[in-house]
C-alpha positions as CSV (number, residue, x, y, z in Angstrom):
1,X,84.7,92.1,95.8
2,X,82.2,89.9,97.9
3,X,79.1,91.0,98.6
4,X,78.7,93.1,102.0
5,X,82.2,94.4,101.8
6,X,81.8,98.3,101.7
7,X,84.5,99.8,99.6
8,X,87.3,102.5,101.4
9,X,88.2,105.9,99.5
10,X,90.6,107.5,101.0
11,X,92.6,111.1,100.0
12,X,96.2,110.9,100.8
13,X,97.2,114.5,100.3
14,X,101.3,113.6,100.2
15,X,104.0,110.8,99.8
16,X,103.9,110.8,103.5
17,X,100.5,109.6,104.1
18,X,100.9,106.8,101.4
19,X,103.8,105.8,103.4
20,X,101.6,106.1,106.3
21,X,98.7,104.0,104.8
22,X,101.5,101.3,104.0
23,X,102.7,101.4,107.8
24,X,98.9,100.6,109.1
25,X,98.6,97.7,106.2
26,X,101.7,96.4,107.9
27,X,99.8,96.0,111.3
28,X,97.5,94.1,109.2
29,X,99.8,91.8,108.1
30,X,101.3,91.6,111.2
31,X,98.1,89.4,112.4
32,X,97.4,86.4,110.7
33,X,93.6,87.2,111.0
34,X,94.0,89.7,109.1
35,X,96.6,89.0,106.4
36,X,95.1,89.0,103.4
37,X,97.0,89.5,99.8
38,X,97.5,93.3,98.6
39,X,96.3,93.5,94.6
40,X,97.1,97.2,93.5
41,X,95.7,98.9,90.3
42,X,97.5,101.9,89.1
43,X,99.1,104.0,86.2
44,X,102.7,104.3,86.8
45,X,103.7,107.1,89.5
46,X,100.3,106.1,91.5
47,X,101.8,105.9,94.4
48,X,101.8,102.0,94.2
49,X,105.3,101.3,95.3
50,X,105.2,103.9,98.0
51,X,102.5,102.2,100.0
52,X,104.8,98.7,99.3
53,X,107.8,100.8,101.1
54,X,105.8,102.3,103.8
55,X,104.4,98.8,105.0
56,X,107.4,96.7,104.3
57,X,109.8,99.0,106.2
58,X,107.2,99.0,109.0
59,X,107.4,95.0,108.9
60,X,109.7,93.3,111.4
61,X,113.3,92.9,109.2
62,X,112.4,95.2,107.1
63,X,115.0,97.8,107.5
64,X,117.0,94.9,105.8
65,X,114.3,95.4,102.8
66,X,115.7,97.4,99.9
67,X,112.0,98.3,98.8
68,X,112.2,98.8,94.5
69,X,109.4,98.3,92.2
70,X,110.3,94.8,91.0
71,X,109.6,95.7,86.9
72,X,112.8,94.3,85.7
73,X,112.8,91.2,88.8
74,X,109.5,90.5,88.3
75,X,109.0,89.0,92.5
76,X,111.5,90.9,95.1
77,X,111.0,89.0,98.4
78,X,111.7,90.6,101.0
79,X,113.2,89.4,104.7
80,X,110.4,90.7,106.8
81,X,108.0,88.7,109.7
82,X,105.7,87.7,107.5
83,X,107.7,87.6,104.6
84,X,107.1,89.6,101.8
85,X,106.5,88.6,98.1
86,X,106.1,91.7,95.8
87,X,105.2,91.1,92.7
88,X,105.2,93.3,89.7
89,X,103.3,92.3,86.4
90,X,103.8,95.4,84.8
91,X,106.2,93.5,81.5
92,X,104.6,90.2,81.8
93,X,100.3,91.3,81.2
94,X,100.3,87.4,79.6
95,X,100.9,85.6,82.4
96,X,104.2,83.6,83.6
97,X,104.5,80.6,85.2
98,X,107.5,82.2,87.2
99,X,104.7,84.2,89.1
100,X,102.2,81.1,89.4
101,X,105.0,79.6,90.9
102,X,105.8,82.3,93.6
103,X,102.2,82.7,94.7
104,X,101.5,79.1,95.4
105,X,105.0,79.4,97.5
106,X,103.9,82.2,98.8
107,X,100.2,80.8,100.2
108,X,102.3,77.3,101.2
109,X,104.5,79.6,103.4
110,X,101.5,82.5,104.5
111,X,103.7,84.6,103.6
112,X,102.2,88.5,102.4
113,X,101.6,89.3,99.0
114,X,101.5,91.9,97.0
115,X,100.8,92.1,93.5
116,X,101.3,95.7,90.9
117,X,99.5,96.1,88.0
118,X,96.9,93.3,89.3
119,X,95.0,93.6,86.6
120,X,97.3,91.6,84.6
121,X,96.9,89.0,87.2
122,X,94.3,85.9,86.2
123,X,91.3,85.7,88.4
124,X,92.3,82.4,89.0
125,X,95.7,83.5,90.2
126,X,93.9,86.1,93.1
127,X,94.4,85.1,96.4
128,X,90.9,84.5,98.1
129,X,92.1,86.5,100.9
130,X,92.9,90.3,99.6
131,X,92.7,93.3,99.5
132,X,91.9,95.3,95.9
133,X,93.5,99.0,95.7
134,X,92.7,101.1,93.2
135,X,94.3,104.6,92.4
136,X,92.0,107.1,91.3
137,X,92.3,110.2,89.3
138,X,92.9,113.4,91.9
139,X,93.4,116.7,91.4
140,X,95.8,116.8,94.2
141,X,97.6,114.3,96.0
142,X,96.5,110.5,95.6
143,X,93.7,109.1,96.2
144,X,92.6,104.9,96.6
145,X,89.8,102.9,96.8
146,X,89.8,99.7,98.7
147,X,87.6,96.5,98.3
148,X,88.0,93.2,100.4
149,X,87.6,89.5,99.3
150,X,87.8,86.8,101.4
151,X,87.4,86.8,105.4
152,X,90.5,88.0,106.2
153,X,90.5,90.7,103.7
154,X,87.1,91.6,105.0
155,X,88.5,91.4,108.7
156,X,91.3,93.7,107.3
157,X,89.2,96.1,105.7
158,X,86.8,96.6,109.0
159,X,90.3,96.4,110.8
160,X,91.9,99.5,108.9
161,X,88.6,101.5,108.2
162,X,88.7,101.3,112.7
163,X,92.3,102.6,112.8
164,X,91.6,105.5,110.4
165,X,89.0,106.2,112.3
166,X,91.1,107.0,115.4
């Protein structure tokens, strides 16, 4: 997280406002000013997967998307305006050049990323422009916490913190 950036915790009480979360990261992505990589940190059932769904089927082509936690795939890419790499480190935590190799394609093409179990992922790896999600322990529902890198994952951060705000 760079300094300045004032972390987001959010409660989402249900599936449907992870979904919801997911469809207002997709009008983030929707603007190149404020596409910036998604790294998500979270035990399994989080919610991680969810969000994924919820922005990619808000995405242009993505009811042509068949959103699945890519575990066994390792990258899903999905047909969507910007395109969509997910990526899932959950079986690889040491690294695979497979993955190196579909981040720098992504970041040639500007396409969206989104990465699961991040914390697998080498800092090296991040994406300068992202943002960090965190899923938290709650006694009901989910809840996130947020954290920007980059200027477009600051301008994202401000950008989302405003439409949760209305």
């Amino acid at each position: 997280m760079d300094a300045g950036s004032q972390p987001l915790t959010l409660s989402l009480p249900d599936t449907e406002a992870t979904l919801a979360l997911g469809r207002k990261l997709a009008v983030l992505a929707s603007d190149p000013a404020t596409r910036a990589a998604l790294l998500l940190r979270g035990g399994l059932g989080s919610g991680k997967t969810t969000l994924v769904r919820g922005m990619v089927t808000a995405l242009p082509g993505g009811d042509a998307a068949e959103v699945a936690s890519p575990s066994f795939n390792i990258v899903n890419v999905y047909p969507t305006t910007p395109e969509t790499f997910h990526v899932d480190l959950y079986r690889i935590a040491g690294g695979d050049p497979c993955v190196d190799e579909h981040l720098e394609t992504a970041a040639d093409q500007d396409a969206l990323v989104v990465v699961e179990w991040a914390e697998y992922l080498a800092r090296a790896a991040q994406p300068a422009d992202r943002l960090e999600i965190d899923w938290l322990p709650a006694e009901s529902g989910r809840r996130c916490r947020i954290t920007a890198a980059g200027e477009r994952g600051r301008a994202a951060l401000a950008a989302l913190a405003r439409s949760l705000a209305t």
